[in-house]
N, C-alpha and C positions, 0 to 999 in steps of 0.2 A: 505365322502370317499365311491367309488363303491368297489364291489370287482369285480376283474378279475381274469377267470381260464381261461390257456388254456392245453389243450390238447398236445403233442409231435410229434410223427410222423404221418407222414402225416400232419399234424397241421402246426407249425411251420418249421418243416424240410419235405421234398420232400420226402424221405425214409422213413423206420421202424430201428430203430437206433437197436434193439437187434439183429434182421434178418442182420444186414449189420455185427454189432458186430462180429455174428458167424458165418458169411459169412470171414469176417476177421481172424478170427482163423483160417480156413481152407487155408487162403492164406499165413500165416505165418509157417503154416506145424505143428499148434500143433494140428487137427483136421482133419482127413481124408476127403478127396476130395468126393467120393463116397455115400457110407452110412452113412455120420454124416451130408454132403452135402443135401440129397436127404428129410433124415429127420427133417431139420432145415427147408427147403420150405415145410415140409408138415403141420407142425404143423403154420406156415405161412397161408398157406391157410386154417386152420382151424380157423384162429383169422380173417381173410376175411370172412368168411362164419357165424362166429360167435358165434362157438361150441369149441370154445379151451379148454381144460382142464388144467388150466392155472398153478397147481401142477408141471402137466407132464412134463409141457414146462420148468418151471422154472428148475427142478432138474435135463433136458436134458440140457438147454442153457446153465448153469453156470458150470456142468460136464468140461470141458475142463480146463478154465482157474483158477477153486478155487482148480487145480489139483495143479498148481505152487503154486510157493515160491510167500507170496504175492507184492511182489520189482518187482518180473518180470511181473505177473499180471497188475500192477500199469503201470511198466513201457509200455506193450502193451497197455494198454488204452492210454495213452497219445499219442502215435506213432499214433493209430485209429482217437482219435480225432481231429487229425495234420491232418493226409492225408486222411481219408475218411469224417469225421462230416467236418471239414473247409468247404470244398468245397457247405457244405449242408444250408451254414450258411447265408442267401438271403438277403440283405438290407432292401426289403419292409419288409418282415418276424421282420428283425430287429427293423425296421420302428415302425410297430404295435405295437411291446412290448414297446419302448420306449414310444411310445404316450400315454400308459395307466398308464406307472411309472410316467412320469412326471407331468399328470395329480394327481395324489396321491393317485391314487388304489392301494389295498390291492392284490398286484400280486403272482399267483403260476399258478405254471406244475404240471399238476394232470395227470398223465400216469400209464400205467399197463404195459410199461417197467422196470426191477430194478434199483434200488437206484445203483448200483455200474456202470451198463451201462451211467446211464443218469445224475448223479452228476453234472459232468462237461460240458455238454449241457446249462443245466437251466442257470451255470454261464458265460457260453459264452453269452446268452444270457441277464445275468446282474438280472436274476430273483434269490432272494434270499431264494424262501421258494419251496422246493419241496416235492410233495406227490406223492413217487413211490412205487411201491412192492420192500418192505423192507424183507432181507433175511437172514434167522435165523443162527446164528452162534455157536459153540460150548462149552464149556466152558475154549477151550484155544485160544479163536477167531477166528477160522479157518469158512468157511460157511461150511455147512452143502446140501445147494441143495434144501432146505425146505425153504418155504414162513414163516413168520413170523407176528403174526396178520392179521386182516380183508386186502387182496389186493383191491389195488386198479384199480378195475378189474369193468366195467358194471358196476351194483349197487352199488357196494363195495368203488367206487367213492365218493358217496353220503356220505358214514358212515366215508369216511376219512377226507372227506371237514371238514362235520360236530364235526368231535374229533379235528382238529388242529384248528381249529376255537375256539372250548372250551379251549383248550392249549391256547389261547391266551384272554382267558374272553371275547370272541365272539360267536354270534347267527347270524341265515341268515339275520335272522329280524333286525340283526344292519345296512344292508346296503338296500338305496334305491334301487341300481341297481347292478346287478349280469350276470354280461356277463362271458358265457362260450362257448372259441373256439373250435372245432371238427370239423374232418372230416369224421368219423366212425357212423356207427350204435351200433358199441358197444357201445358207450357214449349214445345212445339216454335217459336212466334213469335220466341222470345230467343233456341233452339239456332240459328233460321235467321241471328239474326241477329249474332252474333260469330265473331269467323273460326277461335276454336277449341273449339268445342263438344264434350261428353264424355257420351256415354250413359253414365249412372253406376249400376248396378243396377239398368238398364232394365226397364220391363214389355216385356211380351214385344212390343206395339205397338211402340213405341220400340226396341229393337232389330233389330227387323227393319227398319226405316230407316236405322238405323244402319249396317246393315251394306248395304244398298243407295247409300248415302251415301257412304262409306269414313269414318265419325268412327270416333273410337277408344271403345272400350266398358269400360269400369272396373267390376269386381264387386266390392266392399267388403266384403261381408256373407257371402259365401260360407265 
């Protein structure tokens, strides 16, 4: 059995599912157009640039909707993932993942978007194990805004692989081969560290290491 990770946006989908998430908020009118608007691309371009303060972001991005009753929350994700994520959802994209389940790889989405955003992505997808920034809740279940344990974030990748692996009485060492899809320089800790990494609709950052590197580079989206 190999194992297979990939990555989420950008990755498999052509977008940034949380940026589009509370891009969507602002469209449904529970989030101002303006300055909730303006500071949802900035912190955007601080996860491009590669300086997010992934806290800030978190306890900014889910402010809006952990404000609802959680039915109506539920129920705008679902509406999201109809009419924005469908549209994201590429056959070859599809293609890929299926070729590595059916083969009988050990498949997961390892993203530093949240567990609530991205749930139902992974299972559109058909991938049943997902490692996302998990978001701490209260003690009458309500979130809270606050990240919860090690994110799965840059390095933090690394420490998550490796805890759900031991959840399941697994080591890296148990698999010959370890592909992991990205198209970010955030991920480069995780590309460095499996033996078969795939620049996947790289930024242009990431490709040019890629191609320095000799990985293989996959455009999906083109």
């Amino acid at each position: 059995m190999d194992l297979t990770l990939f990555d989420l946006d950008g990755t498999l989908i052509p977008q940034d599912s949380d940026h589009a998430f509370g891009a969507y908020m602002v469209e449904i009118g529970w989030a101002d157009a303006g300055v909730w608007s303006a500071r949802n691309d900035e912190f955007y371009a601080q996860y491009q640039r590669g300086d997010l303060n992934l806290d800030e972001y978190v306890e900014f991005a889910t402010s809006v909707w952990r404000a609802k009753p959680p039915a109506e929350a539920e129920a705008a994700r679902a509406t999201f993932m109809e009419r924005i994520v469908g549209p994201m959802l590429r056959d070859n994209a599809r293609a890929l993942v299926r070729r590595h389940v059916e083969a009988g790889d050990l498949v997961a989405v390892v993203t530093a978007t949240n567990e609530f955003v991205t749930e139902p992505i992974a299972k559109a997808f058909g991938i049943d194990h997902l490692i996302a920034v998990q978001l701490e809740k209260d003690d009458a279940g309500r979130y809270t805004g606050r990240v919860r344990g090690v994110p799965s974030f840059q390095a933090g990748k690394i420490v998550r692989v490796r805890d759900w692996l031991a959840g399941q009485g697994r080591r890296w060492e148990d698999f010959e081969r370890v592909h992991f899809y990205s198209d970010s320089m955030n991920d480069l800790p995780l590309l460095e560290q499996v033996s078969h990494p795939v620049a996947t609709n790289p930024t242009a950052a990431l490709e040019t290491l890629a191609r320095d590197r000799g990985w293989p580079i996959l455009k999906l989206f083109e």
